[in-house]
C-alpha positions as CSV (number, residue, x, y, z in Angstrom):
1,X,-7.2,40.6,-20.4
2,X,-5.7,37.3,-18.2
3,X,-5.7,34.4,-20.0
4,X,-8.7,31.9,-19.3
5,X,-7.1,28.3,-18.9
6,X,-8.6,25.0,-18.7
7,X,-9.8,23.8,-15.2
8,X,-7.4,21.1,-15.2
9,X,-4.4,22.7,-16.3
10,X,-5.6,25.5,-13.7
11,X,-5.8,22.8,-10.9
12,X,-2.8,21.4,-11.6
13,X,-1.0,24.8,-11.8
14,X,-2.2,25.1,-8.4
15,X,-0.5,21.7,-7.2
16,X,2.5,22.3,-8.7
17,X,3.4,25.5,-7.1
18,X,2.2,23.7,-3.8
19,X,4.3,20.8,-4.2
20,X,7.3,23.5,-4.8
21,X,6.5,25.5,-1.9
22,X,5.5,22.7,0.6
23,X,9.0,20.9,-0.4
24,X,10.8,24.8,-0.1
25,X,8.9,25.7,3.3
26,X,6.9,22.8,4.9
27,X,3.0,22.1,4.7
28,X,2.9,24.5,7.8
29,X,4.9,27.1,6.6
30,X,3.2,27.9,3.3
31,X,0.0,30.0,3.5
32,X,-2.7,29.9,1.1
33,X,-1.9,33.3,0.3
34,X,2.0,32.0,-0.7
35,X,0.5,29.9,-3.3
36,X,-1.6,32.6,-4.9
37,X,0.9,34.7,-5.5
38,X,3.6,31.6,-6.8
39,X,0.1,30.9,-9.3
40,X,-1.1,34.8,-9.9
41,X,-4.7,34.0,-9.3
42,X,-7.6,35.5,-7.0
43,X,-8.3,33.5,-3.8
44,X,-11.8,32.6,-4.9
45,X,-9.9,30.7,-8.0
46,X,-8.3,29.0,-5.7
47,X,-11.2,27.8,-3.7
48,X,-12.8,27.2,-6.8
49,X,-10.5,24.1,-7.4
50,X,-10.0,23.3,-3.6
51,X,-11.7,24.0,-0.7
52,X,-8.6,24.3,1.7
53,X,-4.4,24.0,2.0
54,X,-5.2,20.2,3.1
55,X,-7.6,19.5,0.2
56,X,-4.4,20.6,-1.9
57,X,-2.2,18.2,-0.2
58,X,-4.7,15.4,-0.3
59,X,-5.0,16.1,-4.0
60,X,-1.1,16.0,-4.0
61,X,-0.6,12.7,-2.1
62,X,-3.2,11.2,-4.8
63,X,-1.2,12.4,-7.8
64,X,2.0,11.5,-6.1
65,X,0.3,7.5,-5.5
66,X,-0.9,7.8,-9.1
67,X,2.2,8.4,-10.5
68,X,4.4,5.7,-8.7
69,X,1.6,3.1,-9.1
70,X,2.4,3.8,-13.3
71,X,5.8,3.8,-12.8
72,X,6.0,0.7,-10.6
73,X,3.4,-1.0,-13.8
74,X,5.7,-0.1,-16.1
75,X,9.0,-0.9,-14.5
76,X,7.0,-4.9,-13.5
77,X,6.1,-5.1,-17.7
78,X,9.6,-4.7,-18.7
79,X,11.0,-8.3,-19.1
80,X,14.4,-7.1,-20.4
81,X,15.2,-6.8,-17.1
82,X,16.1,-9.8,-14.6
83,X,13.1,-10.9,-11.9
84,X,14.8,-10.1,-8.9
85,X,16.1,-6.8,-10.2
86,X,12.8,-5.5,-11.2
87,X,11.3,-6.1,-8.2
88,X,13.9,-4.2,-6.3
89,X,13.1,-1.3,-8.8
90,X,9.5,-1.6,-8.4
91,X,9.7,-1.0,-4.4
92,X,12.0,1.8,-5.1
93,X,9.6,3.2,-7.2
94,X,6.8,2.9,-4.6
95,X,8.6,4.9,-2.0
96,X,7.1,8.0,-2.0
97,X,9.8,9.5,0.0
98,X,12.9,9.2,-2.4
99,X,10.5,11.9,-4.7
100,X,11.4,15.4,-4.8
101,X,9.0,16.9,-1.5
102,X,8.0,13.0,-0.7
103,X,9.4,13.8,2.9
104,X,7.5,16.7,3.7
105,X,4.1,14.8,2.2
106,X,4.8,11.5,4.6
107,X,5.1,14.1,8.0
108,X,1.9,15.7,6.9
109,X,0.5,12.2,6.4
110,X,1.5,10.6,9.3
111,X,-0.1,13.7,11.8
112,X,-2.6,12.0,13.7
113,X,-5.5,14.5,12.7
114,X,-4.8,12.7,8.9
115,X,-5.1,9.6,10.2
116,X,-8.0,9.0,7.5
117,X,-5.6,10.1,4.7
118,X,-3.0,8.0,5.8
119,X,-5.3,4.7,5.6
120,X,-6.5,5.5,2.6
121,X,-3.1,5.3,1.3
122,X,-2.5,1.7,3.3
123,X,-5.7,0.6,1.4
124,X,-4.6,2.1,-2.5
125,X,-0.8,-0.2,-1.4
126,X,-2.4,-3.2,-0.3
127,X,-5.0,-3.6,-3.4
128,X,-2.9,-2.4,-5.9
129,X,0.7,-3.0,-5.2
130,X,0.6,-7.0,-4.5
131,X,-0.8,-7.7,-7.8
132,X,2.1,-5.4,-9.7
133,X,4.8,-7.8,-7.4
134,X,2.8,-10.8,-8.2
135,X,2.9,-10.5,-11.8
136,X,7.0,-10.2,-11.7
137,X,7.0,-13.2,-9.0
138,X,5.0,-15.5,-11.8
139,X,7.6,-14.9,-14.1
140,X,10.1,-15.5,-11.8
141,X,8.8,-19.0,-11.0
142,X,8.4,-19.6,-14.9
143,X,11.9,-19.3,-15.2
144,X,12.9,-21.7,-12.3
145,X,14.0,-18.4,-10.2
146,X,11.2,-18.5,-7.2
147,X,9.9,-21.5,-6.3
148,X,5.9,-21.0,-4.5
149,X,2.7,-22.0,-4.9
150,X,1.1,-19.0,-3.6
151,X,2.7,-15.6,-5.3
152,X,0.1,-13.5,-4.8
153,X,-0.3,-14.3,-1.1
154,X,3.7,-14.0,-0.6
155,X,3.4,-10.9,-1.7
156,X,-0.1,-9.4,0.2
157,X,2.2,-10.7,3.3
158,X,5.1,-8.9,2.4
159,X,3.4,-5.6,1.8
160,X,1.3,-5.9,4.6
161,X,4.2,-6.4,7.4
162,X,6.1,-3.6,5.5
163,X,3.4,-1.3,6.0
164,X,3.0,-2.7,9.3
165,X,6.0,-2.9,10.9
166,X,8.7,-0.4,9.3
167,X,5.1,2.5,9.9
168,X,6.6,5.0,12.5
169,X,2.9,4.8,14.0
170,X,2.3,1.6,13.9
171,X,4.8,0.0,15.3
172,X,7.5,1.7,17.6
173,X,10.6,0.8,18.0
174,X,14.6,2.1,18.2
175,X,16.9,2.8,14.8
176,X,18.8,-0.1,16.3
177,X,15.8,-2.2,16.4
178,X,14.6,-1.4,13.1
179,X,17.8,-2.6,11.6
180,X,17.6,-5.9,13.1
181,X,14.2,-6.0,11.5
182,X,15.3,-5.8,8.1
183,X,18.0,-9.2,7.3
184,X,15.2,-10.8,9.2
185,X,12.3,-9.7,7.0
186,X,14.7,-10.5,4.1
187,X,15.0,-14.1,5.2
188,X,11.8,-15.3,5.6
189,X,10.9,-13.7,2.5
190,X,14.0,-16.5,0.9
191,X,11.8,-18.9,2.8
192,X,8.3,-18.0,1.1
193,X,9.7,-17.8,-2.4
194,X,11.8,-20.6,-2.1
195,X,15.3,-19.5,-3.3
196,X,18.5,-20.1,-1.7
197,X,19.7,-18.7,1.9
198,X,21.4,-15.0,1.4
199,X,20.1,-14.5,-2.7
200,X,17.9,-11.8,-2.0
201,X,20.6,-9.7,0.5
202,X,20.9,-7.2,-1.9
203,X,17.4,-6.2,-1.6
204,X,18.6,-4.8,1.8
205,X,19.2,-1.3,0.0
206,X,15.8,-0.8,-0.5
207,X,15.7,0.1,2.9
208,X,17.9,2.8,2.6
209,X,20.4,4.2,5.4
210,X,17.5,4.5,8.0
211,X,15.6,1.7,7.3
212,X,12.7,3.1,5.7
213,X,11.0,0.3,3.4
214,X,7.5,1.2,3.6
215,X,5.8,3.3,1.2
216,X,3.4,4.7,3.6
């Protein structure tokens, strides 16, 4: 007789052979019927817990935002480590693309029939991730590192241009182009926090080799 497991650890059975098979084969390449057979369960199972192969990757972009949005939390509470370094951890942490099948969630994001999905992710980023910044920028000024009176607003400004102008859809522009975009973006943010011409360079690698800051 098959085992009867919880819904949850069902459902999340579900998304992880998903997340495995959508990483292996692409969002468009994996059938339905693919992840049955990765889960052993009957197709009404399946629509039990999801009504469709895009409700499953919705389901996974939310767990994927969920999880970073800890990490980033937990990485911003940790004052053993230095301001500037923690902040440059934080917005690695954000980008979903540097996790295992991140890639193949941002092109199925970023179609324009999800165009829905992918501002809902724009909204979760610009509530939650400024105050996470924010809270590492205060501490920053406490200790005589940034010097602003407005930290949360610095960083709503910073997160919003990210999103804005390093978004393949929103803003189009060459490789060449986007690289000039970045030691500009890095100094005027020196300007809004106040610190010294060419301190925050190193914050350049966030951006990895193509330029891709944005977590969206």
């Amino acid at each position: 007789m098959r085992e009867m497991k919880k819904a949850e650890e069902r459902r999340n059975e579900i998304l992880d052979a998903a997340d495995e098979l959508f990483t292996q084969k692409g969002f468009d390449g994996t059938s339905t019927s693919n992840i049955l057979e990765k889960v052993g369960i009957a197709r009404g199972t399946l629509y039990y817990h999801f009504k469709s192969k895009e409700d499953i990757m919705d389901a996974l972009i939310e767990r994927y935002t969920s999880t970073m949005l800890a990490k980033a939390r937990a990485i911003a509470e940790d004052k053993s480590i230095a301001v500037n370094e923690r902040i440059l951890r934080v917005v690695m942490a954000l980008n979903i693309q540097h996790e295992n099948g991140g890639q193949e969630i941002m092109e199925h994001v970023h179609k324009p029939q999800n165009a829905l999905m992918h501002r809902k992710i724009q909204q979760v980023v610009m509530n939650q991730v400024p105050p996470i910044l924010t809270a590492i920028i205060r501490d920053g000024i406490e200790q005589g590192v940034y010097h602003t009176p407005y930290p949360y607003e610095c960083m709503e400004m910073i997160i919003a241009y990210t999103n804005a102008v390093f978004d393949d859809d929103l803003v189009l522009m060459t490789d060449e182009e986007r690289a000039a975009r970045i030691p500009a973006f890095i100094f005027n943010v020196e300007r809004m926090l106040g610190v010294e011409s060419g301190s925050l360079l190193y914050m350049m690698q966030m951006f990895g080799k193509d330029g891709e800051g944005s977590t969206t």
